[in-house]
C-alpha positions as CSV (number, residue, x, y, z in Angstrom):
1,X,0.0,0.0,0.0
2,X,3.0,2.4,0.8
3,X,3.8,3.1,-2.8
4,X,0.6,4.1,-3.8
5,X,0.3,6.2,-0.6
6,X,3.9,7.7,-1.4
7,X,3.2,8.7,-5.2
8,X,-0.6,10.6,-4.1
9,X,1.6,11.9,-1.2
10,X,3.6,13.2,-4.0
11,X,1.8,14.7,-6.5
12,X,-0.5,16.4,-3.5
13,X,2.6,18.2,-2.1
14,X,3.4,19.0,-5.4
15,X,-0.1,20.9,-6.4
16,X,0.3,22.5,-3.0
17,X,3.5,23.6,-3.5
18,X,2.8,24.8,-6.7
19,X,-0.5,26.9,-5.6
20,X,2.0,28.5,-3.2
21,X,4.5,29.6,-6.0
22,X,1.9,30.4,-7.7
23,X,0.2,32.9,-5.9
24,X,3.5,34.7,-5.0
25,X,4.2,35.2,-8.4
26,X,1.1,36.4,-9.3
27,X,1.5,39.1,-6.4
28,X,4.3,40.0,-7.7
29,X,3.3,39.9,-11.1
30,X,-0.4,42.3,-10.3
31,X,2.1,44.7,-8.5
32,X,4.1,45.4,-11.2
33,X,1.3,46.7,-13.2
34,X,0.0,42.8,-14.9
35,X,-3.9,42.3,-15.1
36,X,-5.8,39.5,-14.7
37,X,-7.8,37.9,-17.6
38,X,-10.9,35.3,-18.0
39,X,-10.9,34.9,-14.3
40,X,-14.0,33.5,-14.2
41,X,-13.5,29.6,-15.7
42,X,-10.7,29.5,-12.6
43,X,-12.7,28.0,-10.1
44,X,-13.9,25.1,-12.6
45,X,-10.4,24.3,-13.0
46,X,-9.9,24.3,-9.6
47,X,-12.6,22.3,-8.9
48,X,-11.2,19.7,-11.5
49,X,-8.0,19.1,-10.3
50,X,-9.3,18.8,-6.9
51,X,-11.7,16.1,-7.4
52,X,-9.0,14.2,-9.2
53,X,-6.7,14.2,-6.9
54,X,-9.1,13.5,-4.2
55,X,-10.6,10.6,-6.3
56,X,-7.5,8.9,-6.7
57,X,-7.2,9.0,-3.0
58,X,-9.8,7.0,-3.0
59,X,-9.7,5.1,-5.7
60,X,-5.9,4.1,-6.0
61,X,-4.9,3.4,-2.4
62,X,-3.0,0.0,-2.1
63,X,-3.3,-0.5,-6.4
64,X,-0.3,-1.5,-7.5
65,X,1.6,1.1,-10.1
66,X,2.6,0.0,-13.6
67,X,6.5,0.9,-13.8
68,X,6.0,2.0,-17.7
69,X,3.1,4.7,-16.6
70,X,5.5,5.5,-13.4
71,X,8.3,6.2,-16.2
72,X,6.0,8.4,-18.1
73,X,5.0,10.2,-15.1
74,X,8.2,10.8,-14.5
75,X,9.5,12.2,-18.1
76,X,5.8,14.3,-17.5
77,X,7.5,15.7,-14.0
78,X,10.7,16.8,-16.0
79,X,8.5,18.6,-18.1
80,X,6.8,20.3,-15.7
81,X,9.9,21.4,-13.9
82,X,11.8,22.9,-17.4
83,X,8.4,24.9,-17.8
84,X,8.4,26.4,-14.8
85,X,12.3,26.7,-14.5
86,X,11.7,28.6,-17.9
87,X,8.9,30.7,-16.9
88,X,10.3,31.4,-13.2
89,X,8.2,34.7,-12.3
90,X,5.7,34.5,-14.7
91,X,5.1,31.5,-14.0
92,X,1.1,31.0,-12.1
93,X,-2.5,28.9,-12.4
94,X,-4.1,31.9,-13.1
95,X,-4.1,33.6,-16.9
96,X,-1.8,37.5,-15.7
97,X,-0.8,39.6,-19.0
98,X,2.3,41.7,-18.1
99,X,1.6,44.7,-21.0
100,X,4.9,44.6,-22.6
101,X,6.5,42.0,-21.5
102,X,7.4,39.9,-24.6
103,X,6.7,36.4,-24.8
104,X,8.4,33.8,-23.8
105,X,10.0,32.1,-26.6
106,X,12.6,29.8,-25.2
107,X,13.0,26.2,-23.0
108,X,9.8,24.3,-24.4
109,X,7.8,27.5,-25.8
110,X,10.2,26.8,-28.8
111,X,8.3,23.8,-29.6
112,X,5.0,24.3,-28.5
113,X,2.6,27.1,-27.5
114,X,1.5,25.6,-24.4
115,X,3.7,23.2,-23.0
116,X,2.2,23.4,-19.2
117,X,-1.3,22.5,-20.6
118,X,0.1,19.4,-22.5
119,X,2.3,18.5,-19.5
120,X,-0.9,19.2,-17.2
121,X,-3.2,16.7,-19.7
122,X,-0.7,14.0,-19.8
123,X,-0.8,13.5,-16.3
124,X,-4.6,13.6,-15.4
125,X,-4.3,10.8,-17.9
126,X,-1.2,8.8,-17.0
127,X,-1.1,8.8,-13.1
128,X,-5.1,7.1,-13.5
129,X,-3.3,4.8,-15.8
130,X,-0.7,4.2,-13.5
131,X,-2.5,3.1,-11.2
132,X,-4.8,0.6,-13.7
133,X,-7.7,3.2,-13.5
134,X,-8.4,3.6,-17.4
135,X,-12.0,5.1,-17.2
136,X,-11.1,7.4,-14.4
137,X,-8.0,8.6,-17.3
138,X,-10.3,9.3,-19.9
139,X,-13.3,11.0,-18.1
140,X,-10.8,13.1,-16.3
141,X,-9.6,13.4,-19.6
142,X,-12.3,14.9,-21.4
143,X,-13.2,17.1,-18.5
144,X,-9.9,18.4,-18.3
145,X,-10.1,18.9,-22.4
146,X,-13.2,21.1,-21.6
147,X,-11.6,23.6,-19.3
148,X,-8.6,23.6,-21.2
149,X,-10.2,24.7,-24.4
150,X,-11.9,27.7,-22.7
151,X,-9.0,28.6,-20.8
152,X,-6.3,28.5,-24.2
153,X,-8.7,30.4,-26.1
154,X,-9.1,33.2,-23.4
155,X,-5.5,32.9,-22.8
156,X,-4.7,33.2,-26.6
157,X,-7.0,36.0,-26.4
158,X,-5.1,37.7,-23.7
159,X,-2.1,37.3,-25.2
160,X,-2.9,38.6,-28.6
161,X,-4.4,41.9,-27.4
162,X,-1.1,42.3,-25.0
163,X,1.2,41.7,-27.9
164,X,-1.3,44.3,-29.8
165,X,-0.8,47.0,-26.8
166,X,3.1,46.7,-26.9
């Protein structure tokens, strides 16, 4: 049961960690003059990634883990960690336009536009997986899909009008 216990112990420390980081760089960012946008599909998101964390506490407790999904999991973490290491301060859950700024065209942002969201949909699939939970994969899957294609196309948004206010 331990390792199961250890890798939710994990990825919850993680998200809390990250909600921390978050919120002090979007202090930060606000105070030096960045706005919010779309705030209002935040709370869904939110609401999202809590439940499926807190499912697969209930769900995956004492389920064995596949080592291939572990592996992915962790390639998915490495990811996660050159976005952020990329991003540093600008880096947050919530959509914050700096006017001016430029964009950030470097680390994975050379290959992709969104590298955060594709790291953040690979894992609501593959830790389910991991644990032999396909179903709970792809309907966490397909909500997560949801939010995402609101929040890209506000954030899109956002980021076009910024670029068109430089």
């Amino acid at each position: 049961m331990w390792p199961s216990v250890a890798l939710l112990a994990f990825v919850t420390a993680q998200r809390l960690a990250e909600l921390v980081l978050a919120r002090r760089n979007t202090r930060v960012l606000l105070d030096s003059g960045a706005k919010e946008v779309a705030p209002e599909h935040y709370r869904y998101m939110v609401a999202l990634h809590s439940c499926w964390i807190g499912g697969l506490w209930l769900l995956a407790i004492g389920r064995p883990i596949d080592p291939m999904w572990l592996a992915v999991f962790v390639v998915l973490q490495a990811g996660r960690l050159w976005v952020i290491g990329t991003l540093k301060g600008r880096w947050t859950t919530r959509i914050i336009v700096l006017p001016g700024a430029p964009l950030v065209s470097s680390g994975p942002y050379r290959f992709m536009t969104h590298p955060n969201y594709a790291v953040v949909a690979g894992e609501i699939a593959v830790l389910p997986l991991a644990f032999g939970l396909p179903v709970y994969a792809v309907v966490f899957s397909a909500l997560n899909a949801a939010v995402l294609y609101v929040r890209i196309k506000a954030e899109n948004e956002a980021l076009r009008t910024a670029m068109f206010l430089k």
